[in-house]
C-alpha positions in Angstrom: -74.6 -45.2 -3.1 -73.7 -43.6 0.2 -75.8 -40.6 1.2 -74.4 -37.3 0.3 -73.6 -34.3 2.9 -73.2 -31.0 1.8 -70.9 -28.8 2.5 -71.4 -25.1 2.9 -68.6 -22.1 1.4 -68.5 -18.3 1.8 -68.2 -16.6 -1.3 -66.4 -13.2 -1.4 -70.4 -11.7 -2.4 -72.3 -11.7 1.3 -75.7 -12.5 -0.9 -74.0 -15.6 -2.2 -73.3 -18.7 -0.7 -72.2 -21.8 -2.2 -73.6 -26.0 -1.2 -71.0 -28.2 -2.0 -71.5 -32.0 -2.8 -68.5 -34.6 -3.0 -70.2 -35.8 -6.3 -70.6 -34.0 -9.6 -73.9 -32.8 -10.4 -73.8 -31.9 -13.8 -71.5 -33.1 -17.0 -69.4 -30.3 -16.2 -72.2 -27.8 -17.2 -73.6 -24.9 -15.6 -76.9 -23.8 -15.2 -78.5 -20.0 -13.8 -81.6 -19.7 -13.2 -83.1 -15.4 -12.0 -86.8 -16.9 -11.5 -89.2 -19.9 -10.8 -90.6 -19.6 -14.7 -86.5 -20.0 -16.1 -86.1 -22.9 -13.7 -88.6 -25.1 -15.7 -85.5 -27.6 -16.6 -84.7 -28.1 -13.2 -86.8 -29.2 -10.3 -84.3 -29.0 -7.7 -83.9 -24.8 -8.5 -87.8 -24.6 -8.6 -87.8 -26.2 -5.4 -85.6 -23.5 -4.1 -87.3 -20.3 -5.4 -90.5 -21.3 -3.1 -88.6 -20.1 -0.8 -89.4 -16.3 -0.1 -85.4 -15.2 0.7 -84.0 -16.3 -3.0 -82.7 -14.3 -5.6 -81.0 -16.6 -7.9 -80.1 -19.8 -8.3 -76.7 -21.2 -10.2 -75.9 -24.8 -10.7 -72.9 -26.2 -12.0 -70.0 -29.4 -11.8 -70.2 -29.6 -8.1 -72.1 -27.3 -6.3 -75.2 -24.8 -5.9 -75.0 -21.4 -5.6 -77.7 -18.8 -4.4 -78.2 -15.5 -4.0 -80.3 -14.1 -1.7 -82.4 -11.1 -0.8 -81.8 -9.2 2.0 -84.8 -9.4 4.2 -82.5 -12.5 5.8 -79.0 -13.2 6.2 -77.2 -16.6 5.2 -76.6 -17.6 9.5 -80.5 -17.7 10.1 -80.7 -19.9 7.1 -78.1 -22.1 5.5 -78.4 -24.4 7.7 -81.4 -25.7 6.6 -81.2 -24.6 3.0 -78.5 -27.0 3.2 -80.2 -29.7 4.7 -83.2 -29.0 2.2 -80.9 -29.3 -0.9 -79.3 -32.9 0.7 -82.8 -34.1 1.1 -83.3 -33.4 -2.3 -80.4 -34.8 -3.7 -80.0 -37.9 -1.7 -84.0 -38.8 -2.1 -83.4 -39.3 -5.9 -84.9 -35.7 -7.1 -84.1 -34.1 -10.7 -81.1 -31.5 -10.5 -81.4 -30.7 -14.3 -83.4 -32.4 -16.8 -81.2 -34.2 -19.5 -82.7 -32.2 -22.3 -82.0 -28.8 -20.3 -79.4 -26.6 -22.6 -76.8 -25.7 -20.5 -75.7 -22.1 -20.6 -72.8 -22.2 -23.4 -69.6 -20.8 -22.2 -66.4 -20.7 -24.6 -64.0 -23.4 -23.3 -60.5 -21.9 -22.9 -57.1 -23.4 -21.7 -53.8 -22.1 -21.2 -50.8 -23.0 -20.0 -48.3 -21.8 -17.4 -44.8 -22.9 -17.0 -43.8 -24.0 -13.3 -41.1 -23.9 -11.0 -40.3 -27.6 -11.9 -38.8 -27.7 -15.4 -40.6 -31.1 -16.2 -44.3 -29.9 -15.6 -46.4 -27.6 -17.4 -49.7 -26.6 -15.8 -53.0 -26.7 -18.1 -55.5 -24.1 -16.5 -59.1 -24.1 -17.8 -62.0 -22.0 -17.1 -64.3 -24.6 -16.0 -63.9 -26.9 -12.9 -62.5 -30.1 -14.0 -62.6 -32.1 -10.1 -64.3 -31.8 -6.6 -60.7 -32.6 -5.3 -56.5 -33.8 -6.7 -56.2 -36.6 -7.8 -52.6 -38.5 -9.6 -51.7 -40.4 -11.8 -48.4 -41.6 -12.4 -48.8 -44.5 -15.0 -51.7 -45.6 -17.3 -52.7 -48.5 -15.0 -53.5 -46.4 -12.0 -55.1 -43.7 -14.7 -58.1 -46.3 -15.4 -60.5 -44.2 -13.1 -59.8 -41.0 -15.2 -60.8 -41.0 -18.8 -58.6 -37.9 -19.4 -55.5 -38.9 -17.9 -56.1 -42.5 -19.7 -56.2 -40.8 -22.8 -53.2 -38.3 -21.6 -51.1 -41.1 -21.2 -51.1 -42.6 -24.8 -49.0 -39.2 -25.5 -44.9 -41.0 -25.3 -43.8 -37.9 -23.9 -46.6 -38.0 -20.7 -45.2 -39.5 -17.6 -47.6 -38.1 -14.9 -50.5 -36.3 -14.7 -52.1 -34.7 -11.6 -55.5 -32.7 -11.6 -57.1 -30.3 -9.2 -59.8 -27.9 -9.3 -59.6 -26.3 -12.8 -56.2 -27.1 -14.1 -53.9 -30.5 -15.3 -50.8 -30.5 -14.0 -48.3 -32.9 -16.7 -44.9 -33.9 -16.0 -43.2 -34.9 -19.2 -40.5 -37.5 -19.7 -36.9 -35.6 -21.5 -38.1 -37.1 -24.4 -39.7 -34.1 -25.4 -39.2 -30.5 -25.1 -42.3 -28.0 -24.0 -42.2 -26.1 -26.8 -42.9 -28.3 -29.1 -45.5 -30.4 -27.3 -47.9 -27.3 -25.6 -50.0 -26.7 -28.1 -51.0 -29.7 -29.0 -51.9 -31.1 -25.3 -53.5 -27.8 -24.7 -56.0 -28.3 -27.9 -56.2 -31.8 -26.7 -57.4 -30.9 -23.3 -59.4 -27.7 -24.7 -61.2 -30.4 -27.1 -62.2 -33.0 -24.4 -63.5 -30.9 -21.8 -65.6 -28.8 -25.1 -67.3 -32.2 -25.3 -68.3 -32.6 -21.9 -66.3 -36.0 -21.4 -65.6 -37.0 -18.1 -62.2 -36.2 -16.6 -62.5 -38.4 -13.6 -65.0 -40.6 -12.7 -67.1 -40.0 -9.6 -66.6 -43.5 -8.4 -62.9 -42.9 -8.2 -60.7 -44.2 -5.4 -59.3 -41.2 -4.6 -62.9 -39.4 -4.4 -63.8 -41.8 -1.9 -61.1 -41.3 0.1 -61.0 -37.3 -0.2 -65.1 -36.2 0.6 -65.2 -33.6 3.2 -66.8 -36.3 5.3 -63.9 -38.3 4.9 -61.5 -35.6 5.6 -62.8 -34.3 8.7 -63.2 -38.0 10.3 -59.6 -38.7 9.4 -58.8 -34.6 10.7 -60.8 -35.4 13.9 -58.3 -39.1 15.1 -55.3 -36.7 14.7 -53.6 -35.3 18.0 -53.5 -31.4 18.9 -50.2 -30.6 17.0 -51.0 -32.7 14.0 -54.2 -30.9 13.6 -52.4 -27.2 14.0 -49.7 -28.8 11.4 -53.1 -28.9 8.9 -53.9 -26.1 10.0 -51.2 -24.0 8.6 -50.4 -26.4 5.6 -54.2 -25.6 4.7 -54.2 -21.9 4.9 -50.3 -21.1 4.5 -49.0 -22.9 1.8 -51.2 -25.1 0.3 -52.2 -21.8 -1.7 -48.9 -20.7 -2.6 -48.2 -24.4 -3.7 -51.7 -24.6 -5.4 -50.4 -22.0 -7.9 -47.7 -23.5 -8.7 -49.5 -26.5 -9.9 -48.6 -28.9 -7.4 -50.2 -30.1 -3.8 -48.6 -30.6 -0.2 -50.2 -33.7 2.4 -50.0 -33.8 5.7 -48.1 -37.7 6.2 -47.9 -37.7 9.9 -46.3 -36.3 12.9 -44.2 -38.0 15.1 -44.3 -36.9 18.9 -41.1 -38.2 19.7 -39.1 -37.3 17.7 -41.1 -34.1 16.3 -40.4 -35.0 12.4 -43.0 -33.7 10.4 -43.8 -35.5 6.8 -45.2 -34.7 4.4 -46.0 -35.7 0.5 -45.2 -33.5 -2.6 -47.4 -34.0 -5.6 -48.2 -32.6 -9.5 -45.2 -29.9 -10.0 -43.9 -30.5 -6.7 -43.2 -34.0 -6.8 -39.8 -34.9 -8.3 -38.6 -31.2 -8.6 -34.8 -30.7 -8.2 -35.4 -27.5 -5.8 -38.9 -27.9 -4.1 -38.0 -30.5 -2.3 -35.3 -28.3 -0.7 -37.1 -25.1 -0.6 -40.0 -26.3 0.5 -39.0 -28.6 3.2 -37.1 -25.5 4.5 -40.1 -23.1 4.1 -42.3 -25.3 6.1 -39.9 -26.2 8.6 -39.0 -22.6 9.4 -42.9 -21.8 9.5 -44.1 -24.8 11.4 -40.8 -24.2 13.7 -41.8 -20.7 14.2 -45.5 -21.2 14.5 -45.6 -24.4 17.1 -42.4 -23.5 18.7 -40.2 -26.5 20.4 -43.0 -29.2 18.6 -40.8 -29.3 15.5 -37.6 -30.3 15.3 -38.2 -31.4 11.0 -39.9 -31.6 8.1 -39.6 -34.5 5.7 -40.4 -34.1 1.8 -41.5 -37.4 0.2 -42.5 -37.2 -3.5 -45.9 -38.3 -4.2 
């Protein structure tokens, strides 16, 4: 197993600061710890509290969280907190003992309609996967026991995850209203049991670390990386809550056509494709200027 990195996040709390890892840490549990004598169940945490600065200590799917006092601020220190934590980590330590009880939280799911008449979006208040992933047949589902099981549904065509949510695109088999409930108790009902969603040695995880990302961000030329740029911060959001994800493809210098792929609730809709290929365009045209001339929309 390759070593791990961690990645560090802002919170909107100034105290807190979040360590990201491409790999899960826990089985979609979450543990909080407010002293060394509480973190008996996990070495990592008590491990943590020797140092003099922290507060409190949170671990959950993906990541650690800590809150600090204020006799230091995160800049003189994260660095090495987060080089601490890797050490940790990638030298074989404990997070959380495998008889630890995790801090039971109610498991809830509900479901949002989306601008694509064929998806539904599943949102649950726990954090399914460290990055998207999709699936668009049960062969290429083999990596995710969720979507394998998702996919023995007739009506399922394609199922795409990220974050804390499934986005499902249904065949016209089936109408919504008479097949939400049950996929959202069936959802509800496998995350409550702390089955994997996806696992960790998935393709697609590989391929999406933030190690990975910023290699394959660094080979790109200046206007490619300003076209991430503003997919990142601008729309990705927008398109985030609609249950769907945007890609940069590539970027051709030549003749300044921009493309890039459409998946979960985005992929295969009869007006995002339009609507978004415009939105982008316009932006990217009015943000970079005479570099664009077009955006193409593939469907994931």
């Amino acid at each position: 197993m390759e070593p791990i990195t961690i990645s560090i996040q802002e919170t909107t709390t100034p105290t807190i600061i979040k360590f990201v890892t491409p790999h899960f840490l826990t089985n979609h549990e979450s543990f909080e710890y407010n002293n060394i004598d509480e973190a008996g169940n996990s070495p990592l945490a008590q491990q943590l509290f020797y140092l003099p600065f922290v507060k409190k200590v949170y671990i959950s799917s993906n990541f650690i969280a800590i809150e600090r006092y204020n006799i230091v601020s995160w800049e003189d220190v994260q660095k090495e907190v987060g080089e601490q934590i890797e050490n940790f980590i990638n030298e074989g330590g404990t997070i959380v003992s495998s008889d630890a009880k995790a801090k039971k939280t109610a498991v809830t799911v509900y479901a949002e309609s989306t601008p694509n008449p064929a998806v539904q979006k599943y949102v649950s208040n726990k954090k399914l996967v460290p990055t998207h992933f999709e699936f668009t047949n049960i062969e290429e589902a083999k990596p995710s026991p969720l979507a394998t099981e998702l996919f023995n549904f007739p009506f399922v065509k394609s199922v795409f995850f990220d974050e804390n949510y499934v986005s499902i695109t249904k065949y016209d088999i089936a109408e919504w209203e008479d097949i939400t409930m049950e996929l959202r108790e069936f959802i509800r009902s496998f995350i409550e049991q702390g089955k994997t969603v996806v696992e960790t040695t998935a393709p697609e995880a590989k391929q999406k670390t933030t190690e990975q990302l910023d290699a394959n961000f660094e080979t790109l030329d200046e206007t490619s990386k300003q076209i991430v740029n503003i997919l990142e911060e601008y729309i990705k959001p927008a398109v985030a809550s609609d249950g769907g994800n945007i890609e940069f493809k590539s970027y051709n210098p030549e003749t300044k056509v921009v493309s890039v792929i459409l998946q979960g609730a985005c992929s295969g809709c009869p007006s995002s494709t339009f609507t978004l290929k415009n939105g982008i365009e316009n932006m990217l045209k009015e943000m970079l200027k005479d570099q664009v001339s077009t955006v193409e929309a593939i469907n994931g």
